[in-house]
C-alpha positions in Angstrom: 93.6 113.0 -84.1 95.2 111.8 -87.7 91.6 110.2 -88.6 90.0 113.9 -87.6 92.9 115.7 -89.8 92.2 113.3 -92.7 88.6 113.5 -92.9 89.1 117.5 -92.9 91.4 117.3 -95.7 89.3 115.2 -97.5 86.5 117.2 -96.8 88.5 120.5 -98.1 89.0 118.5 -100.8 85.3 117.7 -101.7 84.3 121.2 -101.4 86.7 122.4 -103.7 85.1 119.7 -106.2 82.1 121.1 -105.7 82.9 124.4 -107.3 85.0 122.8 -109.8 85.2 118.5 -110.2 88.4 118.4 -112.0 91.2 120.8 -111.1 91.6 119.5 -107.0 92.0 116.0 -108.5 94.2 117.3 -110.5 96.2 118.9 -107.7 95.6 116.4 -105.2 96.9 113.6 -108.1 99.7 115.8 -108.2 100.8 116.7 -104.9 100.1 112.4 -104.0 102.3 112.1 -106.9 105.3 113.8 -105.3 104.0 112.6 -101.8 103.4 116.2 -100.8 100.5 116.1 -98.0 98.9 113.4 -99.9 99.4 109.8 -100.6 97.3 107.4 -102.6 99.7 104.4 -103.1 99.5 101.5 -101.3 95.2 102.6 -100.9 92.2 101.3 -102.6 92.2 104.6 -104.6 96.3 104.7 -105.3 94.2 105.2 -109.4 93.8 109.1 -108.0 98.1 109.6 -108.5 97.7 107.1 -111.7 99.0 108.9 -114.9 96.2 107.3 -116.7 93.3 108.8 -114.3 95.1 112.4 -114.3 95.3 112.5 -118.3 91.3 111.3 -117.9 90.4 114.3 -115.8 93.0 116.2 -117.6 90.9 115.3 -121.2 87.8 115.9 -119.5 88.6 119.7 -118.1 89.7 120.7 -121.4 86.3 119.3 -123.0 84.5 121.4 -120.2 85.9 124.4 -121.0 85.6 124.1 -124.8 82.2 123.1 -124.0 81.5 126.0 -121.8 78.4 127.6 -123.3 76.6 123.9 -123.9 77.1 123.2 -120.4 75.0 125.3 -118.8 71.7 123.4 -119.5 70.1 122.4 -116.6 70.7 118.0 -117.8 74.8 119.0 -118.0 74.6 121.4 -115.1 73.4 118.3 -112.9 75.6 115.7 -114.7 78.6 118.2 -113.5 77.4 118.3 -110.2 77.0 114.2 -110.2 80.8 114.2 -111.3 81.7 116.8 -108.3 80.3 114.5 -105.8 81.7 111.5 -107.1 85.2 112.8 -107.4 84.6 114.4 -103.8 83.8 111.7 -102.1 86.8 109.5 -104.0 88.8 112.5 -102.7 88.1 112.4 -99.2 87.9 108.8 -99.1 91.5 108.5 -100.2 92.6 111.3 -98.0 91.4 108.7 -95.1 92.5 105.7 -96.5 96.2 106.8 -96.3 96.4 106.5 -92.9 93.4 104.6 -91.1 91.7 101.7 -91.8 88.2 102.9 -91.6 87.7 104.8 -95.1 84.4 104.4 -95.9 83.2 107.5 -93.9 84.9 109.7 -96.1 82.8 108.5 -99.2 79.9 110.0 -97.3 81.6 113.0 -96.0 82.7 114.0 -99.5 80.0 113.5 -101.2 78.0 115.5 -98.5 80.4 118.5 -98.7 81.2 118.5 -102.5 77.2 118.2 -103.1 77.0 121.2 -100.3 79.6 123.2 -102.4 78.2 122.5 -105.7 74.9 123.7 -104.9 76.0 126.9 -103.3 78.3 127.6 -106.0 75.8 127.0 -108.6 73.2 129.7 -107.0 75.6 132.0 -106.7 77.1 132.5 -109.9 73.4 132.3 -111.6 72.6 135.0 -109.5 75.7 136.7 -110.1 75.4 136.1 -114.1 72.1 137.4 -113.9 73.9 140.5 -112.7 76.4 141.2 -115.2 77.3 141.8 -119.0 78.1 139.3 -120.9 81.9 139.7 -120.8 82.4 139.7 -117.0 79.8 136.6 -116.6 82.6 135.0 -119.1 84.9 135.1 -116.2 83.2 134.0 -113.6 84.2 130.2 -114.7 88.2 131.3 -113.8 87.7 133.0 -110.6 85.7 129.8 -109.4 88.3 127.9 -111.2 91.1 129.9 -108.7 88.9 129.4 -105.6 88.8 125.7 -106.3 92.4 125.2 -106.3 92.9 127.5 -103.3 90.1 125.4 -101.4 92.0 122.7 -102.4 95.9 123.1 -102.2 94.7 125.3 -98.4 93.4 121.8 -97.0 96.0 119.8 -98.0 98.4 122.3 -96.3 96.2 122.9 -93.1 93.5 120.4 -93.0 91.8 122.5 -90.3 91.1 125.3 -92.1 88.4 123.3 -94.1 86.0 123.8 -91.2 85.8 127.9 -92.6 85.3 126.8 -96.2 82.5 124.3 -95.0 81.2 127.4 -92.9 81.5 129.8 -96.1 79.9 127.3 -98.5 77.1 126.8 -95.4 76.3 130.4 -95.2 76.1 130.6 -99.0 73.6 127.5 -99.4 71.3 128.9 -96.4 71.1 132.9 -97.9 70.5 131.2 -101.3 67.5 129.3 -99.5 66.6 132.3 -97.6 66.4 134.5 -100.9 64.6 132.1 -102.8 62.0 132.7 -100.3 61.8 135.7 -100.6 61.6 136.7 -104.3 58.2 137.0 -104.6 57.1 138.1 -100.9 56.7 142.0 -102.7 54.2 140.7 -105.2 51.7 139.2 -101.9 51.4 142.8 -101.1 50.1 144.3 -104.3 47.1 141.8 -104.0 
């Protein structure tokens, strides 16, 4: 039952990295830090609580954000979503590897959900963008910023509850699929 409680925290984990890749490694550095849910030492990835790794992430968040509007090209839009599966599956890899022997399934878990996550996330807020001015697309980055972190601090406090975020980001990848079909079904009948 641990292993099955691991793996969902690590997966609750990964999807928050999907919508954002560095603020749950931030908090999940943290909370392992203080041995709050979460605990790397002693694992092959104990470098997730390291000082050195969170100042790295830490270094690389603040570059993101400065670098805001030259990050959304597709080439940096995918390189994002590259570093949100690595640090996903790292995440939920670890979450295993605190209690069980067995981690490697959680490298393929994580990456599976934080690549889920990204994708959904991504359609969404270009499709959201699309819809707004200029000033309330700016915020979009924060309230996906605050959904990361509540992803993430929500499945390292219930590791359960990561099946309805897996569910949510689910249903948004499969309407995102479903409307891509779609968009040009009213131009077939004008022929």
């Amino acid at each position: 039952m641990d292993y099955v409680l691991d793996i969902l925290q690590g997966a609750g984990l990964a999807l928050a990295c999907g919508v954002n890749p560095f603020l749950p490694v931030l908090l999940a550095g943290a909370l392992a830090s203080a041995d709050l849910g979460l605990d790397f030492e002693g694992t092959a990835f104990a470098f997730l609580e390291a000082g050195w790794f969170l100042l790295a992430v830490t270094v690389a968040l603040v570059l993101s954000a400065v670098l805001r509007s030259r990050l959304q090209s597709a080439a940096a839009q995918s390189a994002l979503m590259g570093i949100a599966i690595g640090f996903g599956a790292l995440l939920c890899a670890g979450s295993v590897d605190d209690r069980a022997d067995v981690w490697w399934p959680g490298l393929l878990v994580g990456a599976a959900c934080a690549a889920l996550a990204a994708e959904a996330t991504r359609a969404v807020l270009a499709r959201t963008r699309r819809r707004l001015d200029a000033e309330a697309a700016a915020a979009l980055p924060l309230y996906a910023a605050g959904v990361s972190v509540l992803i993430a601090g929500v499945s390292v406090a219930l590791p359960p509850l990561a099946l309805l975020a897996l569910g949510f980001f689910g249903r948004l990848a499969a309407g995102g699929r479903r409307r891509e079909g779609e968009k040009y079904a009213g131009l077939r009948i004008l022929r």
